[in-house]
C-alpha positions as CSV (number, residue, x, y, z in Angstrom):
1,X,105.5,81.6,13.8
2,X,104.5,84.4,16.0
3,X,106.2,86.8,13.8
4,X,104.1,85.4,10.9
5,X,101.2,88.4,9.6
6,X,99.3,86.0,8.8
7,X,99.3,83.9,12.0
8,X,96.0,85.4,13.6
9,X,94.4,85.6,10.2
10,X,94.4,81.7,9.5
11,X,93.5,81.7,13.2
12,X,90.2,84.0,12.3
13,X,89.4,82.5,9.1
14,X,88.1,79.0,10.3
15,X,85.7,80.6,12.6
16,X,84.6,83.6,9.8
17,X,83.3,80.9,7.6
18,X,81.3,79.0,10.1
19,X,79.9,81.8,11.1
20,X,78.9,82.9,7.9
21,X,77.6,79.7,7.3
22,X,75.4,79.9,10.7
23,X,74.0,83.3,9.4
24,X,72.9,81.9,6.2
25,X,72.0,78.5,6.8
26,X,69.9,80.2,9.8
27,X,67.8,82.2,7.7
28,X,67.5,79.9,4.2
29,X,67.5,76.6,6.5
30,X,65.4,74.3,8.0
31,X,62.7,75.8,10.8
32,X,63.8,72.6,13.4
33,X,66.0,74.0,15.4
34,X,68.0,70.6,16.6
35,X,68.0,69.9,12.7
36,X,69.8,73.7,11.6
37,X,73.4,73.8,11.9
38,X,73.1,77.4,13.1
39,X,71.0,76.7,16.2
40,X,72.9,73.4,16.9
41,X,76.2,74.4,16.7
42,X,75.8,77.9,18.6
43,X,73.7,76.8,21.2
44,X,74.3,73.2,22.0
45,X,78.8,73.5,21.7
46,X,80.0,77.0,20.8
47,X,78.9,78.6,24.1
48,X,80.8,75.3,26.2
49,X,83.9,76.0,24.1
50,X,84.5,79.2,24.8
51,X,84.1,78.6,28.7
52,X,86.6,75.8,28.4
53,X,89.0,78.2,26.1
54,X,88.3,81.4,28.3
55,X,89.1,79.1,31.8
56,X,92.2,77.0,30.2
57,X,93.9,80.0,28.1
58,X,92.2,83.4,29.4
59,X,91.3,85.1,25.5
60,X,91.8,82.3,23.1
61,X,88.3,83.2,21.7
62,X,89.3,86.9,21.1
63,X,92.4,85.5,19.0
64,X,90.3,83.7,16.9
65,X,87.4,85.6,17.2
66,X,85.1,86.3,14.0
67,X,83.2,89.4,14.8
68,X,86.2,91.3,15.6
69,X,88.2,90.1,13.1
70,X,85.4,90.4,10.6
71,X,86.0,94.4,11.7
72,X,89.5,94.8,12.1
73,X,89.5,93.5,8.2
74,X,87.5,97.0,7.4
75,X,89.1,98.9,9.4
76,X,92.5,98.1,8.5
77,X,91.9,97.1,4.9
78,X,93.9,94.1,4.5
79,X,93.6,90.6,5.6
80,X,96.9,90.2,7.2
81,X,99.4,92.7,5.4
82,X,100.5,96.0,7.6
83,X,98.7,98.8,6.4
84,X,99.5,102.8,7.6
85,X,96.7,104.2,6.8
86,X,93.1,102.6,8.3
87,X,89.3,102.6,7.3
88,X,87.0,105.0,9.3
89,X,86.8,107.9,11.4
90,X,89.5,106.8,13.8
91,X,88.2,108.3,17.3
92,X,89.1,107.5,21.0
93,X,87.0,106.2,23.5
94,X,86.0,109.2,25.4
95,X,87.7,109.1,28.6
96,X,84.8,109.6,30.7
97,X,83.6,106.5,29.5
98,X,87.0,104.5,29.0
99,X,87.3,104.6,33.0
100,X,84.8,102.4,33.8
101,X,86.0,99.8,31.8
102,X,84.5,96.4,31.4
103,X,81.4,98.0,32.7
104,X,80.1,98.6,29.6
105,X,80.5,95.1,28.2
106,X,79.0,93.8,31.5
107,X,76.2,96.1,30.2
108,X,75.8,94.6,26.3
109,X,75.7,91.3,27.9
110,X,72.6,91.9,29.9
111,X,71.1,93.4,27.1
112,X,72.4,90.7,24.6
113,X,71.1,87.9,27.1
114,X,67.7,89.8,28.2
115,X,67.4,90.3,24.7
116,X,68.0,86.3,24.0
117,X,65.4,85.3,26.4
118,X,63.0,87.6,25.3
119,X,62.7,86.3,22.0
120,X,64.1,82.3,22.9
121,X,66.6,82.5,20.8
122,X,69.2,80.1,22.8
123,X,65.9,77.8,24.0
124,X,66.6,76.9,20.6
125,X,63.9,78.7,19.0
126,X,63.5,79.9,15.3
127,X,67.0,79.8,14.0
128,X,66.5,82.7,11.8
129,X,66.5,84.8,15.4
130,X,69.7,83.1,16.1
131,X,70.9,84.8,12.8
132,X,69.7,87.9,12.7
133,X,71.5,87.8,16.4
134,X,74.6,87.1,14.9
135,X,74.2,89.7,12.2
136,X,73.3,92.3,15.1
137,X,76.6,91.5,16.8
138,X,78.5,91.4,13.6
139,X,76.9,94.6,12.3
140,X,77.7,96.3,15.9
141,X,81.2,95.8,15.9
142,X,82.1,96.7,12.1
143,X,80.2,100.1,13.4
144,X,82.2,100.9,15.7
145,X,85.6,99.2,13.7
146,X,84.9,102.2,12.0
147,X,83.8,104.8,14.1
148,X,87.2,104.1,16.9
149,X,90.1,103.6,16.3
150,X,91.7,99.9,17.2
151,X,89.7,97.3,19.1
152,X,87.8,99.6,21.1
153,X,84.9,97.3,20.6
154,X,86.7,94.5,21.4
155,X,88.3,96.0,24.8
156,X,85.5,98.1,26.0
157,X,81.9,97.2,24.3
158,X,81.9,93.3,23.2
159,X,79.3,91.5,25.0
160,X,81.7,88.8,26.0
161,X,84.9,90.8,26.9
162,X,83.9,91.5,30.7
163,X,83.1,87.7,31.4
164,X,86.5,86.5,29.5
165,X,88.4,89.2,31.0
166,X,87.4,88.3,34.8
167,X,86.9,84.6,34.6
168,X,89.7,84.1,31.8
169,X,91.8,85.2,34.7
170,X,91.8,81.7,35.9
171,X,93.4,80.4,32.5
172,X,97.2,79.5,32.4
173,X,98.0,81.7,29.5
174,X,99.6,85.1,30.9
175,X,99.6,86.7,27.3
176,X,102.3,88.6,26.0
177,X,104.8,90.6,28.6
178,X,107.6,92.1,28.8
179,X,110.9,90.1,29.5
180,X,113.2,92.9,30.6
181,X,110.7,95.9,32.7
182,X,113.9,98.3,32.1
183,X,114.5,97.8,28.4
184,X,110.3,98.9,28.1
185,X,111.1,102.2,30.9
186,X,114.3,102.9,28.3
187,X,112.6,102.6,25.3
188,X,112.2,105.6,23.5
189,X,109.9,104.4,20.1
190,X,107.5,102.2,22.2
191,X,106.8,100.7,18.9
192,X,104.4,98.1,20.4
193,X,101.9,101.0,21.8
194,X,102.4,103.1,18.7
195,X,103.3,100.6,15.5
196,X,106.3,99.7,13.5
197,X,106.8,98.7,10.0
198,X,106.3,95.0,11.1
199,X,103.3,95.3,13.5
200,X,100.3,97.9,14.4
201,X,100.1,99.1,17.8
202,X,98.4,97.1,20.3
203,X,94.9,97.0,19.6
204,X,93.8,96.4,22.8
205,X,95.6,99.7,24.4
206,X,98.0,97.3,27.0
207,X,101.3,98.3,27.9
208,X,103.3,94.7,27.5
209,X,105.8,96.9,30.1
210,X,102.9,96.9,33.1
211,X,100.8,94.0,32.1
212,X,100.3,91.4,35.3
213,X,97.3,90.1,34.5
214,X,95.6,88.5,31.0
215,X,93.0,90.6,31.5
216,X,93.5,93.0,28.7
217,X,95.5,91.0,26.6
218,X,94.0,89.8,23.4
219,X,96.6,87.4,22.4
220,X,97.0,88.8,18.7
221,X,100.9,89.2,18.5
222,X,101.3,92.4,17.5
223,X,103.5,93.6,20.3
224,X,105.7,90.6,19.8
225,X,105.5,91.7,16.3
226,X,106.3,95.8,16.7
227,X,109.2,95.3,19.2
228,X,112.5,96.8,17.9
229,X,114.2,95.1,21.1
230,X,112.8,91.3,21.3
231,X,112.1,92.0,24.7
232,X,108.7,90.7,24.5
233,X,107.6,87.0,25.0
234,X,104.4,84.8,25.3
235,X,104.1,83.6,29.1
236,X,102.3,80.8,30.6
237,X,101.5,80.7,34.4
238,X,100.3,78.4,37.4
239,X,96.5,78.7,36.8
240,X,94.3,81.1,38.9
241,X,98.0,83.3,38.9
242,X,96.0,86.4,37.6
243,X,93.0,85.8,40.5
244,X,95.4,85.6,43.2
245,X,98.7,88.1,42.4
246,X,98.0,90.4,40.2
247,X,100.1,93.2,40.7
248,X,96.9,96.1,40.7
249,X,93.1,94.9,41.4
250,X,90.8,96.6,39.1
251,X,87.2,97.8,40.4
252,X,86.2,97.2,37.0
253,X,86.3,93.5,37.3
254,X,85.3,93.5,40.9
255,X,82.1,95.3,39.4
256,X,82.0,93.0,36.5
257,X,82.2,89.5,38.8
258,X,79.1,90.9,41.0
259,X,76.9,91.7,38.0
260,X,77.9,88.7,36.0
261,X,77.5,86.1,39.4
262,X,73.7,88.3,39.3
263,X,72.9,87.1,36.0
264,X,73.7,83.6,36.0
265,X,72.1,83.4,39.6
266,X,69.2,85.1,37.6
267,X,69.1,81.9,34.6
268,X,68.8,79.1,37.3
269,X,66.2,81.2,39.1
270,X,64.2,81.8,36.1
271,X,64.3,77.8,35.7
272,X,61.8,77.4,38.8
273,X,58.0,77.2,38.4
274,X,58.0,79.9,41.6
275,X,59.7,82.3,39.6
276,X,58.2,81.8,36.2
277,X,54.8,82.5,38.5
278,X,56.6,85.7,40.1
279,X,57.4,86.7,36.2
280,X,53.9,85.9,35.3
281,X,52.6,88.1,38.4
282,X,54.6,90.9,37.5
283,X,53.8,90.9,33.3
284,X,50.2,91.2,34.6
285,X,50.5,93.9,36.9
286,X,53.2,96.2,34.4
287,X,51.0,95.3,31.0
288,X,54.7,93.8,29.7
289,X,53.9,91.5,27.2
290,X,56.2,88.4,28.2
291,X,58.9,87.1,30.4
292,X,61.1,87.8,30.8
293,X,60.0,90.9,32.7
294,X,62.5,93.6,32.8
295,X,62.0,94.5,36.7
296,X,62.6,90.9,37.9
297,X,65.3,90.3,35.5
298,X,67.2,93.8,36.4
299,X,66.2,93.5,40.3
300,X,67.7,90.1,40.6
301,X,70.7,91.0,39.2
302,X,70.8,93.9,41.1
303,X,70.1,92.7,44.4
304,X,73.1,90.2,43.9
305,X,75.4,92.7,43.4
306,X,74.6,94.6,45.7
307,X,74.1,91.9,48.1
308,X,77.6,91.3,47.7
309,X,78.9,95.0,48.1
310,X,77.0,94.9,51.4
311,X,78.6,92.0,52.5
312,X,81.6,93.6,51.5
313,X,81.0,96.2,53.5
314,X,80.2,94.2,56.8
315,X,83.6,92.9,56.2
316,X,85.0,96.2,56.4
317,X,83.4,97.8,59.4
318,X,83.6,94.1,61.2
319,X,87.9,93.5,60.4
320,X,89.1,96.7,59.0
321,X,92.1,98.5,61.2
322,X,90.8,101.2,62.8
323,X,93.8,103.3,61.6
324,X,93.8,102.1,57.9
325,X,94.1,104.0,55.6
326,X,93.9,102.5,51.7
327,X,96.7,104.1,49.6
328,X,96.2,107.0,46.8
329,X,94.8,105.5,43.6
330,X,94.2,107.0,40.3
331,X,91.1,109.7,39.4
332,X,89.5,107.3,37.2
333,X,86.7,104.8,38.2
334,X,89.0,101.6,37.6
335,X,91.9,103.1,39.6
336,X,90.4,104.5,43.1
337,X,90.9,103.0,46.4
338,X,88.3,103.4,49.7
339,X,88.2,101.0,52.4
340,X,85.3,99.8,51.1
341,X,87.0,98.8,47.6
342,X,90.2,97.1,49.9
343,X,87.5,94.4,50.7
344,X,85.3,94.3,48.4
345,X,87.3,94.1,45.1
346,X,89.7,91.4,46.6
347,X,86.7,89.2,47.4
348,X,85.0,89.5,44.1
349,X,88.4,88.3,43.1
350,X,88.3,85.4,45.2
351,X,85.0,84.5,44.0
352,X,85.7,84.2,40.3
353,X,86.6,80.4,40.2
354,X,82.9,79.7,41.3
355,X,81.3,82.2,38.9
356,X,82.8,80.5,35.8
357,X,81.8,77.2,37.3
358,X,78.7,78.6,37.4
359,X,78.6,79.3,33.9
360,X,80.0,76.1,32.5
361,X,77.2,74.2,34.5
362,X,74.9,76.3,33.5
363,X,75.9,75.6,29.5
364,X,75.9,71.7,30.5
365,X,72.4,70.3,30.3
366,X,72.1,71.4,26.6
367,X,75.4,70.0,25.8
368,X,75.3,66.8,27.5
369,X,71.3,66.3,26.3
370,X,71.8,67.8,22.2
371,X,75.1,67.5,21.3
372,X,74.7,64.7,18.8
373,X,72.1,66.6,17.2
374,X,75.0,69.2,15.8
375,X,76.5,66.3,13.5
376,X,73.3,65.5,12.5
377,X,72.8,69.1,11.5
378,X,76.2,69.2,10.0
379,X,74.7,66.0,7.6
380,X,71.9,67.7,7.2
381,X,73.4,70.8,5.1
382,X,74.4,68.1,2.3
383,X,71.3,66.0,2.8
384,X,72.2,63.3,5.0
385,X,70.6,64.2,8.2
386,X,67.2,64.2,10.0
387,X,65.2,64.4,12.8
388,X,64.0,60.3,12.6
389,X,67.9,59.3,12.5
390,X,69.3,57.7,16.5
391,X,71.9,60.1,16.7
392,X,69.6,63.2,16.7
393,X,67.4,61.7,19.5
394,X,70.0,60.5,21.4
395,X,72.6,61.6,23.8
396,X,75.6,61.9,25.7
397,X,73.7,62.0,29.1
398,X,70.1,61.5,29.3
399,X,69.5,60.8,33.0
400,X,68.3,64.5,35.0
401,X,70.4,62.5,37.7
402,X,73.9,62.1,36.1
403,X,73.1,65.9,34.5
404,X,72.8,67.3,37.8
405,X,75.8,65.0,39.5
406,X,77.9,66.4,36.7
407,X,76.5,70.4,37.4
408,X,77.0,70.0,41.3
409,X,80.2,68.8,40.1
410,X,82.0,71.3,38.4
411,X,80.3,73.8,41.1
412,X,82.3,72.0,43.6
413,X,85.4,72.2,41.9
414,X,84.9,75.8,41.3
415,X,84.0,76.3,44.8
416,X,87.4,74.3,45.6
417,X,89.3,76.8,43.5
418,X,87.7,79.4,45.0
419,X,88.2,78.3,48.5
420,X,91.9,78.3,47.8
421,X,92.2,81.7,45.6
422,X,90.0,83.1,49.2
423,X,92.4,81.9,51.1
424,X,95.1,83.2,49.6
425,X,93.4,86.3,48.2
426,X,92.7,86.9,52.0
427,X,96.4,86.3,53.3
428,X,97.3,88.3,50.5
429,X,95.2,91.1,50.5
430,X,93.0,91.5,53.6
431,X,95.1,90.4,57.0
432,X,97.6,93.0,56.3
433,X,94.7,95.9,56.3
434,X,92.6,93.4,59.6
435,X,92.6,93.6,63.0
436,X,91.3,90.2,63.1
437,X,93.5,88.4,60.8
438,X,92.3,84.8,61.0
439,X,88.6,85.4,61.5
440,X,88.8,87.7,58.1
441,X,90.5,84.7,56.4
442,X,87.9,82.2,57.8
443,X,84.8,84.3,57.4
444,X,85.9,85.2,53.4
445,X,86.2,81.3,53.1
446,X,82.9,81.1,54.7
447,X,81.2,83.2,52.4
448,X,82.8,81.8,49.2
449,X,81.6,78.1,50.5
450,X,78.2,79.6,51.1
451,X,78.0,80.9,47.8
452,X,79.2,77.8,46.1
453,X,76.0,75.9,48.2
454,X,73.6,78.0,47.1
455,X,74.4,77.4,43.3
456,X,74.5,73.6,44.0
457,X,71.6,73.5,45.8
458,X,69.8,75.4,42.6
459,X,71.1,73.0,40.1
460,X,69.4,70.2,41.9
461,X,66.0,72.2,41.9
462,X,66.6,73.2,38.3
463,X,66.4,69.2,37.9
464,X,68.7,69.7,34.8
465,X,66.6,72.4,32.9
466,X,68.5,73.4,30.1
């Protein structure tokens, strides 16, 4: 099956038609947003199913995933067959940029999402904004489909790649690896870098040889597909395996987790009347027309981040060695070591199971409040639904209560996980490179706890906002 070309397109091809459909029935439908398949489905279950994929199977969603496949069709002009010549100018990502890699998705997902507020697109609002979204995504990638070469969108520019690259690390699927490391170092072809007959290159530019993690592993099969030697397979793994071992920590992600844990800190904040008054305060003294406003939307997610890189740091200077001394790493961004970066990017690690946790409960009210409403809109496009029937005004949980049990909930769990990937993170990672072995293990465990408080304790003073 795996061998099978046309595996990945019938995986695609579900999800290109619904999100066709979304595009289309967004700008000719209804204006009610609960009533509109577009707005219903993308708002009130796509956005939960893709947290549950990305935290069960690490890139499920980029297998299936419409935009890039939508591209990858152009680029390589076929639907499934294996084509040697491609569509479009065929360029690298320059190197100086390819470094800092999932920094620049971390960076279209703050615009995407600032973007998204600005105009309430996900409140639900007009659900021709929720196509014209779509179409901006869609349009974005087939751009650059044909301007690089591979999935360079898909690895290095995607709006979702950082957040399912860091907190798919969590998921149980390892991706495809290598089962022999010396057949890969003997292998002269390396068919499953460069293309065979069978199968294109990876498009995702991962070695199966040196993968340990499923960060960079799209799940499309090609490797399996290219390899002259059968010597790659599909792995599963105990999950949180790529938060606690993999074999190289990338800064990258460390980055990515701070900035990401910024932004969803930043949508339960912007959920309080203080800070829609602090918003307000600061559109009247800029002349910006509207929340949100882009100082207290950048400066929030800022001062996370770097809240967290100074905290970091206080870990360093209070339990690094006096004589350590981090080994050499690489001359790019992703690859150098400090003794800064021995602290920091293992905890960022450790914190991961409590950022997606944050996520999912952030994705729940409007889930657990609407979701009904999406098979009334699915009636609705053949004339069957509407806004007076008791399924669209009814829910799965009504009660702010039960919402906000539910939220503090999955926090808890995630802070759970995260308690146990600190631990082990910090045995791992941190006593060896300590002069204070146990109070560096109980201090990271301290922090991650902390962190994991202060999102429960904004859930309940969100009171279930969706």
């Amino acid at each position: 099956l795996l061998k099978d070309r046309r595996l990945q397109f019938f995986l695609i091809l579900p999800n290109q038609i619904i999100f066709w459909l979304v595009i289309v029935v967004g700008l000719v439908g209804t204006a009610v947003p609960g009533l509109n398949f577009a707005t219903a489905i993308t708002w009130y279950l796509w956005f939960c199913l893709v947290f549950v994929m990305m935290v069960g199977v690490g890139r499920a969603w980029c297998a299936m995933c419409p935009f890039g496949g939508f591209g990858e069709w152009l680029q390589r002009r076929s639907f499934f067959q294996r084509r040697h010549v491609s569509l479009g100018l065929g360029l690298k990502m320059p190197e100086k940029v390819a470094q800092y890699g999932f920094l620049l998705s971390v960076g279209s997902f703050l615009l995407l999402t600032w973007i998204e507020e600005y105009f309430n697109i996900a409140g639900p609002g007009n659900p021709m904004a929720t196509s014209f979204m779509v179409l901006g995504i869609v349009g974005t990638a087939t751009v650059f489909f044909l301007t690089f070469e591979r999935r360079t969108f898909c690895r290095y520019v995607c709006p979702l790649s950082a957040l399912i690259g860091s907190v798919g690390a969590m998921g149980a699927v390892a991706g495809f690896r290598t089962r022999d490391r010396e057949v890969c170092q003997s292998c002269t072809t390396k068919d499953c870098m460069r293309g065979d007959a069978d199968g294109y290159g990876c498009p995702w530019y991962t070695w199966p040889g040196s993968a340990d993690s499923n960060a960079t592993c799209g799940l499309c099969t090609e490797c399996f597909k290219s390899c002259p030697s059968n010597n790659i397979g599909l792995y599963v793994q105990a999950p949180l395996t790529s938060v606690v071992a993999p074999t190289r920590r990338r800064a990258d992600i460390a980055w990515a987790v701070a900035l990401l844990f910024g932004l969803v800190l930043y949508q339960q904040l912007n959920a309080l009347t203080l800070f829609s008054h602090l918003d307000s305060w600061l559109n009247s003294h800029t002349g910006f027309p509207q929340y949100p406003n882009p100082i207290d939307y950048l400066g929030v997610i800022g001062l996370v981040a770097v809240g967290l890189a100074l905290l970091s740091r206080v870990f360093t200077s209070l339990f690094a060695r006096p004589d350590f001394q981090p080994r050499p790493g690489g001359r790019a961004f992703v690859d150098r070591t400090s003794r800064f970066r021995s602290f920091f990017v293992p905890l960022m690690y450790a914190i991961i199971p409590v950022v997606g946790a944050d996520y999912f409960a952030r994705q729940l009210p409007k889930f657990l409040q609407h979701f009904p409403r999406v098979l009334v809109s699915v009636g609705h496009l053949v004339g069957a639904g509407s806004t007076s029937s008791g399924l669209y005004n009814a829910s799965l949980m009504a009660s702010n209560r039960g919402i906000i049990a539910v939220q503090v909930g999955v926090v808890v769990l995630g802070t759970l996980a995260s308690v146990w990937t600190t631990w082990r993170i910090a045995s791992r990672d941190l006593v060896p490179v300590s002069r204070a072995p146990r109070t560096t293990r109980v201090s990271a465990v301290v922090m991650t706890v902390g962190l994991g408080v202060l999102v429960s304790v904004l859930y309940v003073l969100m009171n279930a906002a969706d």
